[in-house]
C-alpha positions in Angstrom: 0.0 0.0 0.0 1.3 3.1 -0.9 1.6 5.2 2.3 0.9 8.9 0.3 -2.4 7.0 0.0 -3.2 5.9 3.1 -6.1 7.3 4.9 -6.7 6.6 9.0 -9.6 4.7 9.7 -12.8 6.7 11.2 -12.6 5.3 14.6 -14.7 6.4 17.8 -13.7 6.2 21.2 -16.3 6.0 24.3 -15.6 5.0 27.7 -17.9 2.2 29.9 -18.0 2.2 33.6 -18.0 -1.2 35.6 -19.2 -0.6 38.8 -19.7 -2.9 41.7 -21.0 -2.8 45.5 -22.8 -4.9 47.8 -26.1 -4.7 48.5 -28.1 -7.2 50.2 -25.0 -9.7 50.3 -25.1 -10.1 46.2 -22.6 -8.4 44.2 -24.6 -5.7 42.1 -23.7 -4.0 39.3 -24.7 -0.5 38.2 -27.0 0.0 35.3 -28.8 2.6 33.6 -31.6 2.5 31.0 -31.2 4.1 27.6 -32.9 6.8 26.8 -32.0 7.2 23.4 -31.3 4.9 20.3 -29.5 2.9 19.5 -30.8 0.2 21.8 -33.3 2.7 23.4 -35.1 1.0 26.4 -32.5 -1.4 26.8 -29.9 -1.7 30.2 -26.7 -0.9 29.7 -23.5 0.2 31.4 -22.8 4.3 32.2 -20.6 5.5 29.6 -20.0 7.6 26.4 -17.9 8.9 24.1 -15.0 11.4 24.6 -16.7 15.0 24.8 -14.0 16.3 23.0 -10.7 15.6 21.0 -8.2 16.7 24.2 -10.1 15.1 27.0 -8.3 12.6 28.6 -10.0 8.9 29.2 -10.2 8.6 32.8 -11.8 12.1 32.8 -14.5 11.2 30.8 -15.3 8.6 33.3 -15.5 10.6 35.5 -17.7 12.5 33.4 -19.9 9.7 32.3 -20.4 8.2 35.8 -21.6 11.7 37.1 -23.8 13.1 34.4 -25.4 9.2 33.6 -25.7 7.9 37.4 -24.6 11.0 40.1 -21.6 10.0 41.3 -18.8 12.1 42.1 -15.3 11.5 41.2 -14.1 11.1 45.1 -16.6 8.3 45.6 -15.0 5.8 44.0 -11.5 4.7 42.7 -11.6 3.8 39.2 -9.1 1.0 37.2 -8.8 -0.1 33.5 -10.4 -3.6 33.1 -10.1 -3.6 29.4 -10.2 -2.4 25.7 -13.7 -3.2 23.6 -13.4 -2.9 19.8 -14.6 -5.9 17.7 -16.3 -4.4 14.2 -20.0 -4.1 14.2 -20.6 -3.9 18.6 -22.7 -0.8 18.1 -24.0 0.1 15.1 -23.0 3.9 14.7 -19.6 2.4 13.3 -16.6 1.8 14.3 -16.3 2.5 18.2 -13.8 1.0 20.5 -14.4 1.5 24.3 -12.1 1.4 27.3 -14.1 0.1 29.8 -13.0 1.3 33.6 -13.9 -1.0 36.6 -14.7 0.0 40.6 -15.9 -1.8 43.4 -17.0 0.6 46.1 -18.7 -0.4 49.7 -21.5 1.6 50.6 -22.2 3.2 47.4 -25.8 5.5 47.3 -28.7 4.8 44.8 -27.5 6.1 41.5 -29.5 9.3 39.9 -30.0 8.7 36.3 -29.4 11.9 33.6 -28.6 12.9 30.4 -29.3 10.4 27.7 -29.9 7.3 30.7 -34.0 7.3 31.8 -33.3 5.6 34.9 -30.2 4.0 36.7 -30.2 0.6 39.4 -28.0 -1.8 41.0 -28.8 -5.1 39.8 -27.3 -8.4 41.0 -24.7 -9.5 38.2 -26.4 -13.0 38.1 -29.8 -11.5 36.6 -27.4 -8.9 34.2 -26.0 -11.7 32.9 -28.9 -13.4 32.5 -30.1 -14.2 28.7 -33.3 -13.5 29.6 -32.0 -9.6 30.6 -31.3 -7.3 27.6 -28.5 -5.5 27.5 -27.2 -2.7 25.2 -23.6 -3.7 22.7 -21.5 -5.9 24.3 -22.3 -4.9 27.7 -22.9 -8.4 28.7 -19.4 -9.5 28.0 -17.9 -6.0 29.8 -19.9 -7.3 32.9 -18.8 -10.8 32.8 -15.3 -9.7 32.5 -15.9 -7.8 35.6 -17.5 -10.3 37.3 -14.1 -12.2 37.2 -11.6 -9.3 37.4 -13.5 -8.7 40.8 -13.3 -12.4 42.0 -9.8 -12.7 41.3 -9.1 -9.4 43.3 -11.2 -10.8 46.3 -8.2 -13.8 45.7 -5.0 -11.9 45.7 -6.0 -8.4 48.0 -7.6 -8.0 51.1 -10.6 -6.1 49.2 -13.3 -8.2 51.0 -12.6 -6.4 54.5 -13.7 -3.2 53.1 -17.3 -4.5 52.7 -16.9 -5.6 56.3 -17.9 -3.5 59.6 -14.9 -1.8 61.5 -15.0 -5.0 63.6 -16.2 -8.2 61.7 -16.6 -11.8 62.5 -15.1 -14.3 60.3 -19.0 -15.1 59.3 -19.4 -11.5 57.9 -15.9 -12.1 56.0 -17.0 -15.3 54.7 -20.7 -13.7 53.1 -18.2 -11.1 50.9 -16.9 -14.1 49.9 -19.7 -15.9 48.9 -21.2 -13.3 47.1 -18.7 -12.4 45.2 -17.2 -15.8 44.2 -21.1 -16.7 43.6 -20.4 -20.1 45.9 -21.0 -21.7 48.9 -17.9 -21.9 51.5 -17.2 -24.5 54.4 -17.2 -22.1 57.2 -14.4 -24.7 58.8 -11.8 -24.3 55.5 -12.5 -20.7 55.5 -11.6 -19.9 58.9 -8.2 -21.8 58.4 -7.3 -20.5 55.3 -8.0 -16.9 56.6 -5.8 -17.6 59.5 -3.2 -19.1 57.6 -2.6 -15.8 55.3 -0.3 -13.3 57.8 -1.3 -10.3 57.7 -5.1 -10.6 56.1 -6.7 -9.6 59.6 -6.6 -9.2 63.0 -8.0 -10.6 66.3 -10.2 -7.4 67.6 -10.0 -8.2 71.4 -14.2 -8.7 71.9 -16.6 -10.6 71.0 -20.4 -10.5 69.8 -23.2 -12.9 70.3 -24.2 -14.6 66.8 -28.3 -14.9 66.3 -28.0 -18.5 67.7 -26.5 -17.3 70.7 -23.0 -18.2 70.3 -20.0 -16.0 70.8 -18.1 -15.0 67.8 -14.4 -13.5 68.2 -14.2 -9.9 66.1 -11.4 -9.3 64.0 -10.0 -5.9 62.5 -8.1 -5.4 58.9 -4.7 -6.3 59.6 -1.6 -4.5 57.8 -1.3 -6.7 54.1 -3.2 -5.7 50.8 -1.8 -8.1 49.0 -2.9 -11.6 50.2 0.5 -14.5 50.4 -1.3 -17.3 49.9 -3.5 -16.1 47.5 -7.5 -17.2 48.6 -7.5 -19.5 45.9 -11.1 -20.2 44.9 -12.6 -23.0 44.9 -13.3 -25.2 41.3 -16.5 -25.0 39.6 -18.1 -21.8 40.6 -21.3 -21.4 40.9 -21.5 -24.5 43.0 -25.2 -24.5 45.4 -23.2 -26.6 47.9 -20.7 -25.9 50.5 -17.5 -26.5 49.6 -14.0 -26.2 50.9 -11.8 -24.0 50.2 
């Protein structure tokens, strides 16, 4: 090809926000409604396309997340999960999208705007649900998501931050589960837990558990990254309890 005659490709670039929290102990994922076409009426991820040739990528999420769902750049830290650009995922041409991934405790309901109709958390099990329609390839942005945010749970001490200040081993265990979307043996877990210096630390007191019991409290200890790794367990999506 002869370079004088080379012309760059017309290529688009939007952003998508992958944004997780807890909420009645199943990860959720945010999602807003379109309000315009393509896809109109359809749930989809927060995002858009640059606002302008100079503005910088992880501004414009920023930008997205607070004029599609109300959420202010200080509320949550966001991370690169990934680049999106197969030919033909959204039909005004050729768009590729850097999709940007948080997961936030504690995070408010969202406050939809601009072109979204309405914004909701919704448990990643029923977003990735066939019987759920979702805008693109928003299905596959969650789903890689899903994973990044399981495999962080593996290698960081992310769970305790969805935990109270002081936490039972029980409470630790339910970020777990929902996360991982399995069942745990509550006796593996507590010695794999223990066996990872650093993860957390004995709190001093302890509270009385529905059936009565006493349960030790622990505390975040010093290490963010986990050594052992909480390797999880084969087969997710298991219904039974499993080790470990």
């Amino acid at each position: 090809m002869d370079d004088d005659s080379w012309v760059p490709p017309a290529v688009l670039i939007a952003v998508d926000l992958v944004i997780f929290t807890l909420r009645e102990s199943r990860l959720q994922v945010l999602l807003v409604e379109r309000g315009v076409d393509p896809f109109r009426g359809a749930l989809a991820l927060p995002g858009g396309f640059l606002a302008h040739a100079e503005e910088d990528l992880l501004a414009a999420a920023h930008r997205e997340l607070a004029e599609e769902a109300g959420f202010a750049a200080d509320q949550l830290h966001l991370e690169q999960l990934s680049v999106y650009g197969t030919p033909g995922r959204d039909p005004r041409g050729r768009v590729v999208s850097v999709a940007y991934l948080a997961i936030t405790p504690r995070l408010p309901e969202p406050v939809a705007g601009t072109d979204a109709s309405d914004a909701w958390w919704i448990p990643t099990d029923r977003a990735l649900s066939p019987d759920t329609r979702l805008a693109f390839d928003h299905r596959r942005i969650v789903a890689d998501g899903v994973e990044r945010a399981r495999t962080k749970l593996e290698h960081s001490a992310l769970a305790t931050a969805f935990c109270p200040p002081l936490f039972t081993i029980s409470e630790l265990q339910e970020v777990y589960e929902a996360v991982w979307g399995v069942r745990l043996d509550p006796r593996n877990f507590y010695r794999k837990v223990q066996s990872v210096n650093g993860f957390i630390e004995p709190a001093g007191p302890v509270r009385k558990t529905e059936n009565g019991r006493p349960a030790r409290l622990f505390r975040p200890g010093p290490r963010q990254a986990l050594h052992p790794p909480m390797n999880r367990p084969p087969e997710p999506g298991a219904s039974e309890r499993r080790p470990i």
